[in-house]
N, C-alpha and C positions, 0 to 999 in steps of 0.2 A: 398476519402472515409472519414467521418465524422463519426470514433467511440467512440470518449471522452467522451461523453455524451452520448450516447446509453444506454438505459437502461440496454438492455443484458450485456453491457461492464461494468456498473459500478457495476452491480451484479458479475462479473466474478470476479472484481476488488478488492469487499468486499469477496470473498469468498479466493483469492488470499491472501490478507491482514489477514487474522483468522487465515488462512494456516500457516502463515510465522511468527504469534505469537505464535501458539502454536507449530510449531515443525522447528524453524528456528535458534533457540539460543537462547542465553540468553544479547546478546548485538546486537546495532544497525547495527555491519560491518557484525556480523557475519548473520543475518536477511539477510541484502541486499544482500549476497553474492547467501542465499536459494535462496530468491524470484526471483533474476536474473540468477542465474543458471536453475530455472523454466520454464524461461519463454525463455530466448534464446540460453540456453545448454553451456553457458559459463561465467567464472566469470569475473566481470566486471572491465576493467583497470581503472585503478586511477584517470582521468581527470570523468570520469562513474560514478563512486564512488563517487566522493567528490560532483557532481551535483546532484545525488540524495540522497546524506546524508543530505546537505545544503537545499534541498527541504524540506527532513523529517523534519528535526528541524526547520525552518520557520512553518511549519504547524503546528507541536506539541508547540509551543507558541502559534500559533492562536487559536486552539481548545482548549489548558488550559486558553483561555481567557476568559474575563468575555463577557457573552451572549452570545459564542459559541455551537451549537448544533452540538456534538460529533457523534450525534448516526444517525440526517439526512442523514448523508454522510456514516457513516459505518453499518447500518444496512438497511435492506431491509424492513424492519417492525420497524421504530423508537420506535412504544408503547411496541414490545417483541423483546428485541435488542439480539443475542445471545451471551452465554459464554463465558468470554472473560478470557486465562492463569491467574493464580497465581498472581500477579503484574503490570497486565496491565490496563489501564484503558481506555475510551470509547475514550478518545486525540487520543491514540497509536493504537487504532483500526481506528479513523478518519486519521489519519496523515499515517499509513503504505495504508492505502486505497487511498489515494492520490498517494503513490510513487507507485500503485502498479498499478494506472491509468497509471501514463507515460511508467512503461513497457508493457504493454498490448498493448501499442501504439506508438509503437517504431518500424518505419519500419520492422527493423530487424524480430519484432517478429510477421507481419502481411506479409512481403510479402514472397514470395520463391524464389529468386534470384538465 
């Protein structure tokens, strides 16, 4: 099954990522902890954690980079990109959208074992 790139999924992905700004915290652990309790009803042990903290912040450098388009990746409509919390910016909407691909797509949370 090829859903990384699926349109559906990376809408789910973006809608997942908005979710986790706007009612997940006010810090990074405390975000990943939402978004992964989300998505596979448990929070995520420490080796979990640091692989996709270490994701997030690799990508929130790339999307605060120069010629990155923040909003291709986190919005569904780049020209009306939606509201993004109090201190967030289009990175943090790019980069949780990324973390928020790999849990969407994380056995765990696609198969039913």
């Amino acid at each position: 099954m090829a859903t990384l790139n699926e349109p559906l999924f990376v809408e789910c992905a973006r809608a997942l990522a908005l979710k986790t700004l706007q009612e997940g915290g006010h810090n990074d652990s405390d975000r990943l902890d939402y978004a992964f309790r989300r998505c596979l009803g448990r929070r995520p042990v420490s080796h979990e954690a640091e692989a996709l903290l270490t994701l997030l912040y690799k990508q929130l450098v790339y999307f605060r980079g120069t010629g990155a388009t923040a909003w291709d990746l986190a919005a569904n409509d780049p020209a009306n990109p939606p509201a993004l919390p109090t201190g967030c910016t289009p990175a943090d909407a790019a980069a949780w959208t990324a973390v928020s691909r790999v849990l969407l797509n994380l056995d765990e949370a696609i198969t039913k074992e």
